[in-house]
C-alpha positions as CSV (number, residue, x, y, z in Angstrom):
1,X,-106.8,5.7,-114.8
2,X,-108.8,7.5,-116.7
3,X,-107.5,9.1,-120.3
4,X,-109.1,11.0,-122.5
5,X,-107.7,11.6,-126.0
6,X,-109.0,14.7,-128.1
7,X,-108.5,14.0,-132.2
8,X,-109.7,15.3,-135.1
9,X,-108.4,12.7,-137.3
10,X,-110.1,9.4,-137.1
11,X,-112.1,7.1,-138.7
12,X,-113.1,6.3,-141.9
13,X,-110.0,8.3,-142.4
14,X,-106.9,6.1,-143.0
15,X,-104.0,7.9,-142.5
16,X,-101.0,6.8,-140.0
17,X,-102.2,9.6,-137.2
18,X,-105.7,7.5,-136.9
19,X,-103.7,3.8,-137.1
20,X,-100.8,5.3,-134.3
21,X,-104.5,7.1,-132.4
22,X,-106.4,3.5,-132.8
23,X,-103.5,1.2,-131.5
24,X,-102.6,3.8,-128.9
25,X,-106.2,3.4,-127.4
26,X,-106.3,-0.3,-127.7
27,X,-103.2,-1.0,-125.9
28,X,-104.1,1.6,-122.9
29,X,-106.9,-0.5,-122.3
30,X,-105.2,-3.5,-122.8
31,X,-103.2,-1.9,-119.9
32,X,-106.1,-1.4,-117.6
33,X,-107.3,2.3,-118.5
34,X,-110.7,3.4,-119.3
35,X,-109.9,5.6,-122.7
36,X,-112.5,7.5,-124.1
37,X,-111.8,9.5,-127.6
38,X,-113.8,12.4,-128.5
39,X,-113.3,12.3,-132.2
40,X,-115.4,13.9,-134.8
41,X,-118.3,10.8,-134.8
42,X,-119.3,12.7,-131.8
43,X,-120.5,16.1,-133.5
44,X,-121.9,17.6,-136.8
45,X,-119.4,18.0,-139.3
46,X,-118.8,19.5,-142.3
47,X,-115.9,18.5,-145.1
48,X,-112.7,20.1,-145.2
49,X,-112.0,22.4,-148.0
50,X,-110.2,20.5,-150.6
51,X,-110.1,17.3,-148.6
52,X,-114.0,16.1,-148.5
53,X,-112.5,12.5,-146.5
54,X,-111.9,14.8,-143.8
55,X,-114.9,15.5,-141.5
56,X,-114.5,19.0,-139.6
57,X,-116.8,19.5,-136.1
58,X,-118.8,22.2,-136.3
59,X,-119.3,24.7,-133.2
60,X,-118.0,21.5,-130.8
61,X,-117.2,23.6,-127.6
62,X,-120.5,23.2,-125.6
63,X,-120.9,19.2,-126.2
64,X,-117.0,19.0,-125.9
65,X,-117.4,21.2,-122.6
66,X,-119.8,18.2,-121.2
67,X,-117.8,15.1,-122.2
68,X,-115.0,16.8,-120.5
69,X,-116.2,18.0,-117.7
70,X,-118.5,14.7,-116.9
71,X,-115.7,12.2,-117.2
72,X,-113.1,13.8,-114.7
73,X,-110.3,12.4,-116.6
74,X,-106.8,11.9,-114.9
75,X,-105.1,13.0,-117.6
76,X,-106.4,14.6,-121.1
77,X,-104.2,14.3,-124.5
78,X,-105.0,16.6,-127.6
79,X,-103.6,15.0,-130.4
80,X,-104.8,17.6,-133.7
81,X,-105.1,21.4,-133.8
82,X,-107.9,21.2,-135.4
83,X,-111.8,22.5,-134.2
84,X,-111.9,19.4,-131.9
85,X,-108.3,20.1,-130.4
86,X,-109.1,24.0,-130.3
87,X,-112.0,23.6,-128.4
88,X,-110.4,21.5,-126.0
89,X,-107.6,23.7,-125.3
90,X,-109.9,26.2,-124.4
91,X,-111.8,24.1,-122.2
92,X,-108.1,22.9,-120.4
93,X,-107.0,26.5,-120.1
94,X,-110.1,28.0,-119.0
95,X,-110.3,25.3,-116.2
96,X,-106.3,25.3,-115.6
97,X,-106.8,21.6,-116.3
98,X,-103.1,20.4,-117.3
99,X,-102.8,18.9,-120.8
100,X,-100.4,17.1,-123.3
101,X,-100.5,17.2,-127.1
102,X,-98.9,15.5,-130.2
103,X,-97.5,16.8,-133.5
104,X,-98.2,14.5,-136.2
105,X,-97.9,15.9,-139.3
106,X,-95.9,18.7,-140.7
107,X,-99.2,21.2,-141.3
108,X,-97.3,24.2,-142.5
109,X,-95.4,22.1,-145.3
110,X,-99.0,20.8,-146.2
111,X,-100.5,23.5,-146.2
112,X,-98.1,25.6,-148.2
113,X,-98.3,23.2,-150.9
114,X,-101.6,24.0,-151.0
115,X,-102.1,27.6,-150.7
116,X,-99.7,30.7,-150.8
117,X,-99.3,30.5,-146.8
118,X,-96.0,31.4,-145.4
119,X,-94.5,29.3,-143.4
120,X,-93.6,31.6,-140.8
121,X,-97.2,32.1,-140.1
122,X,-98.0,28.6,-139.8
123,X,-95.2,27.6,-137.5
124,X,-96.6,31.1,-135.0
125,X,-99.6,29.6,-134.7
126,X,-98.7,26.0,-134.1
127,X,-96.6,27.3,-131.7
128,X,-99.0,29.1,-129.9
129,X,-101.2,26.1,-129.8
130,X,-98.7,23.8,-128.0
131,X,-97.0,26.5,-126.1
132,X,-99.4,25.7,-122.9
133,X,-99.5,21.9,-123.2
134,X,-97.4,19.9,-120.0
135,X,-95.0,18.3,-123.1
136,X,-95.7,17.7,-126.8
137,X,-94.9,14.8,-128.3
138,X,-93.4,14.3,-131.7
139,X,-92.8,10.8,-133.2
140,X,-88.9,11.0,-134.2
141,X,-85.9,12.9,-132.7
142,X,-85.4,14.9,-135.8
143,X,-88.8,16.0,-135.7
144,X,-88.0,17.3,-132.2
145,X,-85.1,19.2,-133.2
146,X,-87.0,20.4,-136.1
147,X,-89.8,22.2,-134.0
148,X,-87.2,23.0,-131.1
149,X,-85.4,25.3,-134.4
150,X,-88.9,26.8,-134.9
151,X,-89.1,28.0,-130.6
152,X,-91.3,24.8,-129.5
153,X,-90.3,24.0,-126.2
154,X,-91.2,21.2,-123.9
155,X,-90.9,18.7,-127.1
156,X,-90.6,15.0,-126.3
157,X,-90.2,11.9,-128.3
158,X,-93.2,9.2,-128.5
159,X,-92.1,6.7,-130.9
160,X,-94.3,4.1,-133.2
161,X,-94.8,0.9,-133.8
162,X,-96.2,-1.8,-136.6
163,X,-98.4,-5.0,-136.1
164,X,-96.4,-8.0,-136.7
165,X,-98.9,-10.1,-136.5
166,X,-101.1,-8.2,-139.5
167,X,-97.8,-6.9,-141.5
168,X,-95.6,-10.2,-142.0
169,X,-94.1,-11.6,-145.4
170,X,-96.4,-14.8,-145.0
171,X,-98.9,-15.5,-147.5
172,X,-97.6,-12.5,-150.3
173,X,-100.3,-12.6,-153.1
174,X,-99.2,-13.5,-156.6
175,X,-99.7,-10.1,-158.8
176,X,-99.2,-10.6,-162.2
177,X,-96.8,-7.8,-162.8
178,X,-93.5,-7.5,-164.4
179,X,-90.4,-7.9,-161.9
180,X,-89.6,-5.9,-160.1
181,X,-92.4,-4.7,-158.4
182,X,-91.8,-1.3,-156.6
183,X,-94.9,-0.2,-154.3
184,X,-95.7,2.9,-152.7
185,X,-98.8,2.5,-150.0
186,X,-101.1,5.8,-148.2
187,X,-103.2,8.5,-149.1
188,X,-103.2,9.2,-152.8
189,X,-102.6,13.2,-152.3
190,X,-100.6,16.6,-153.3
191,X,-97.8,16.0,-149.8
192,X,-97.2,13.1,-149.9
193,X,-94.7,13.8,-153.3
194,X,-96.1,10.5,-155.2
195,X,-95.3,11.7,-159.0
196,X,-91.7,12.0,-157.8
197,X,-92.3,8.0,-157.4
198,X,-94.6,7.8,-160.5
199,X,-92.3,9.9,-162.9
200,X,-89.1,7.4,-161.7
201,X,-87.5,5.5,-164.8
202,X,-87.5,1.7,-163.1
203,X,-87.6,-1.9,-164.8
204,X,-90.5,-4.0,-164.0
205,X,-93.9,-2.2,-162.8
206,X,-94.9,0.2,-160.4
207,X,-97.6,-0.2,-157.8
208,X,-99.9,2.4,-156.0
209,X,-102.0,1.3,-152.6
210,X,-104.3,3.5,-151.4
211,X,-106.7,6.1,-152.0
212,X,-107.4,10.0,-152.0
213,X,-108.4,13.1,-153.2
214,X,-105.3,13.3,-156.4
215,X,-105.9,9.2,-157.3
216,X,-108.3,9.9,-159.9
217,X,-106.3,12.6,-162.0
218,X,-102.8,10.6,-161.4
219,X,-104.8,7.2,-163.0
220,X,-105.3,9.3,-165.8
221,X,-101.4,10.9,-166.1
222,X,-100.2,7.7,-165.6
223,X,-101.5,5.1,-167.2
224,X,-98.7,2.6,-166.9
225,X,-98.6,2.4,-163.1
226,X,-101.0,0.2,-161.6
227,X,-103.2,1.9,-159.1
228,X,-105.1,-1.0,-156.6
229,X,-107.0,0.9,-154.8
230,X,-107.4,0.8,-150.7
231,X,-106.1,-2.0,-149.1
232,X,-106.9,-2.9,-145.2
233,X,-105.4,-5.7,-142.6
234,X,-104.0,-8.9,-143.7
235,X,-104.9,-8.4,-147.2
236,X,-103.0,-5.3,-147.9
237,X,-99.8,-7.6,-146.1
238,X,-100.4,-10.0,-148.4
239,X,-99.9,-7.2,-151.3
240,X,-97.1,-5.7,-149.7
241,X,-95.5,-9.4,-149.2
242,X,-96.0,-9.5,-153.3
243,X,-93.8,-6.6,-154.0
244,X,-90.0,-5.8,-154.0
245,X,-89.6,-2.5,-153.3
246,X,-91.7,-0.2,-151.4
247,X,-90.8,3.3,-152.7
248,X,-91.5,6.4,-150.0
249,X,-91.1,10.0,-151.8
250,X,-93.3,11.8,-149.1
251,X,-90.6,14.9,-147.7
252,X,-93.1,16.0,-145.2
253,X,-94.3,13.4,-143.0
254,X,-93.3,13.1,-139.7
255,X,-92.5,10.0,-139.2
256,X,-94.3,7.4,-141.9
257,X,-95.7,4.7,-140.0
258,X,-95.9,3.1,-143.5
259,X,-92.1,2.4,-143.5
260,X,-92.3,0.4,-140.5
261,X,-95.3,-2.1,-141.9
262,X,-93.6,-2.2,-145.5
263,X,-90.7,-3.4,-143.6
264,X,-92.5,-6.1,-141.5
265,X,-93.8,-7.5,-144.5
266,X,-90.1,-7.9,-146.1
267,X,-89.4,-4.7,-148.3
268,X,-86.5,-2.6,-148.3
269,X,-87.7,1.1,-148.4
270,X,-86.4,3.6,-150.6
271,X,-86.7,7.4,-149.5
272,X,-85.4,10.4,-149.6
273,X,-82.8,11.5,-146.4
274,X,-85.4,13.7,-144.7
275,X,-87.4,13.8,-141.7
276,X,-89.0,10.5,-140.4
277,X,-86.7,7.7,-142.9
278,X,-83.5,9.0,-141.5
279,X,-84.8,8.0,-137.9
280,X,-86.2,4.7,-139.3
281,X,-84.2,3.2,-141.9
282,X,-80.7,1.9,-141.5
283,X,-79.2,2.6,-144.5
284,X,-77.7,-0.1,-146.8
285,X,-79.2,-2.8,-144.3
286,X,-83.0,-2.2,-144.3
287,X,-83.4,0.8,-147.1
288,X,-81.5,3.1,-148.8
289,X,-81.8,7.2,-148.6
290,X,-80.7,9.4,-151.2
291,X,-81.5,12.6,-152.5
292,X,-81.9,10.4,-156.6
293,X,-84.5,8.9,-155.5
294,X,-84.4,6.5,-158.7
295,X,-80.9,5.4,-157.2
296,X,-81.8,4.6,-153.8
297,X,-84.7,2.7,-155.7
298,X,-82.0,0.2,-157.4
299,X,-80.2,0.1,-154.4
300,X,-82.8,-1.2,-152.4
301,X,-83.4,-3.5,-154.8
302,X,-80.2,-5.2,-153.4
303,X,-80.9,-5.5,-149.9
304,X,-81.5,-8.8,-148.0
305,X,-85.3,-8.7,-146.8
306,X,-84.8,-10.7,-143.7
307,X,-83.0,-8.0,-142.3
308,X,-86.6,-5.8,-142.7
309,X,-88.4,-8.4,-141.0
310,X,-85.9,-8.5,-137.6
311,X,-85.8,-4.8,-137.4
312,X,-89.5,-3.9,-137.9
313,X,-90.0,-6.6,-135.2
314,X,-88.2,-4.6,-132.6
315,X,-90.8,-1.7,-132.5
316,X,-93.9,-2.7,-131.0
317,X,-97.1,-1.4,-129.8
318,X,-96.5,-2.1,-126.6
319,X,-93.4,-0.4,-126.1
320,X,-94.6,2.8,-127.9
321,X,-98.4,2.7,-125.7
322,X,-96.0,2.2,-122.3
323,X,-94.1,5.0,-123.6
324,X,-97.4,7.3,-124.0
325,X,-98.5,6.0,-120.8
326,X,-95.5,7.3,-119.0
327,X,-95.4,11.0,-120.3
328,X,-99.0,11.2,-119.9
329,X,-99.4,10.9,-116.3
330,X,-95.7,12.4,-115.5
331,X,-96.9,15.4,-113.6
332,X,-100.6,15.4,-115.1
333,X,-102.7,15.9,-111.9
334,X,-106.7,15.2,-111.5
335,X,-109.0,18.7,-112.9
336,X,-109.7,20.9,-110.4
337,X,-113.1,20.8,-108.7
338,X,-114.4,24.1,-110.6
339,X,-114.5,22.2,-113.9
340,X,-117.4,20.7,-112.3
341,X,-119.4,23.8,-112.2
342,X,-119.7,25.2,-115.7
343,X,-122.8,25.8,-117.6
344,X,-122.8,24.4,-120.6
C-alpha cells in the first residue's frame, strides 16, 4: 500500500511527535508499505516566531499539490495543523480525497502560555481543522475524552511505544553527582512546566537533558541544577540508566513519549495526575502522581525499578504501527481520478 504522511514537525527537531512520526514510518515499511513523508525538508521555510528550531513551509500548496497528486496514495495521514497540514487538507477536500489526522500536542494550552489567546478560539479552530478528517487519532484515552468535551468527533485512540533495544538500564553511565539523581529529559521550553521541577526542594542533584529555546536563561536562574545538554540513542540510555528519578512536570502534553523511555531504562517517573501520566503510569508500582509534585518525587524514590523495565516492555512499536496501520486503511478508499487533472 501506499501511505503518505503530511507533518510539519520533523527533523532536526527532537520532540516526541517527530520520534512517534519517525518510528511510525519505519515500521510501515518494515510492514511492506511504500511511505513517503512530506515534511518541511521538502520546501522553503522560514522560523517560527519564538521558536527559531521550528522550520515553517512557505506558500507549500502548489509543490504539495504535485507530490500528492503524482503519488496516488491509498491512504493520506496529516499529522500537524500547521502550513504543511493546511495545505494538504485543502488539497484532500478540494479533490474529496478521504483523509485521517493526529492530535499531538495540546496547541491551545501552548499557545496560551504564550500569548493572550483564549482558549475558546484555539479549540474553534482545531476543531474545524479535524472536523472533515475519516477519524483523528489521539495518543491516550483521556486525551480523547478531552477533545470529545471540546465537540471533536470521530476521535480514536493510537497508542505509543519506546525502543527497548536503545532505552534499557544496561550500561548506565557513572555521573558524578550527589545521590539521588532526579532527571527530567525534552525540549528545554515555557510548556513543558520545567521550573516547577527546577524550583523542587530534593536531596542529591538535579539533572536537565535536552535542549531549547528557555535552556540558556534557566542555566543562568539556576545554577545548581546540572543542565547536559542534548542527548541522542544509546548514549542518552546510558544517562537515563545513571539516574534515580526521572521527574515529568509538563501538564500539557498529550501523552509524553518520554515517560515510556525513562521507564525502559529503570526510572520511576514522578508527575503530576494530568493528561498523558495518568494513562501511563501505574501508580505506586512504576511512578507516583500527585498534585506536590516534590512528594510524588520522594515517593518515586521508593519504587522497585524492575517493575519500569517489564511494563515499558509491553508497549512496542510494532503494536502501535499495526495499530496505525488498521485505522488508516479502515474505510480510506484510493483518490478519485480527477486529482489527476489539476494544474499546478
Amino acid at each position: 500500500m501506499k501511505i503518505i504522511i503530511v507533518t510539519d514537525a520533523w527533523e532536526p527537531q527532537v520532540n516526541g511527535v517527530v520520534r512517534t512520526l519517525g518510528k511510525t514510518r519505519d515500521y510501515l515499511k518494515s510492514f511492506g508499505h511504500d511511505v513517503t513523508m512530506i515534511t518541511p525538508q521538502r520546501f522553503k521555510t522560514v522560523p517560527c516566531p519564538s521558536y527559531p528550531s521550528i522550520r515553517l513551509a512557505i506558500l507549500p500548496y502548489r509543490k504539495l499539490a504535485r507530490i500528492l497528486r503524482d503519488k496516488q496514495a491509498n491512504a493520506i495521514h496529516i499529522a500537524t495543523e500547521g502550513p504543511l497540514g493546511q495545505a494538504a487538507r485543502r488539497w484532500c477536500l478540494r479533490h474529496h480525497v478521504r483523509f485521517t489526522t493526529s492530535y499531538h500536542t495540546q496547541f491551545p494550552e501552548y499557545l496560551r502560555l504564550r500569548a493572550p489567546i483564549p482558549l475558546s478560539w484555539s479549540y474553534a479552530f482545531l476543531r474545524r481543522f479535524h472536523q472533515p478528517a475519516e477519524r483523528t487519532l489521539v495518543p491516550t484515552k483521556s486525551q480523547q475524552t478531552r477533545l470529545q468535551s471540546h465537540g471533536f468527533d470521530k476521535v480514536e485512540v493510537w497508542g505509543r511505544g519506546v525502543d527497548t533495544q536503545v532505552f534499557q538500564p544496561e550500561n548506565p553511565v557513572t555521573l558524578d553527582l550527589p545521590k539521588p539523581i532526579f532527571v527530567n529529559m525534552g525540549r528545554v521550553a515555557v510548556e513543558k512546566n520545567i521550573e516547577a521541577f527546577l524550583d523542587l526542594d530534593l536531596p542529591g542533584s538535579k539533572l536537565v537533558i535536552g535542549d531549547g529555546p528557555d535552556k540558556a536563561q534557566l542555566e543562568k536562574r539556576y545554577p545548581d541544577v546540572v543542565f547536559a545538554g542534548a542527548k541522542f540513542g544509546e548514549e542518552l540510555a546510558s544517562w537515563l540508566a545513571g539516574c534515580d528519578v526521572f521527574v515529568f512536570p509538563s501538564k500539557t502534553d498529550t501523552f509524553g513519549l518520554v515517560i515510556l523511555e525513562a521507564m525502559a531504562c529503570g526510572l520511576p517517573v514522578a508527575a503530576y495526575p494530568v493528561t498523558g501520566p495518568i494513562d501511563i503510569i501505574d501508580q505506586g508500582s512504576t511512578g507516583w502522581m500527585d498534585d506536590n509534585l516534590q512528594l510524588a518525587a520522594q515517593q518515586a524514590l521508593t519504587l522497585n525499578k524492575a517493575d519500569c523495565i517489564y511494563f515499558a516492555g509491553l508497549n512496542s512499536w510494532t503494536a502501535c504501527s499495526r495499530e496505525f496501520e488498521s485505522k488508516m486503511f479502515n474505510n480510506t478508499p484510493e483518490p478519485p481520478a480527477n486529482a489527476l487533472t489539476e494544474v499546478v
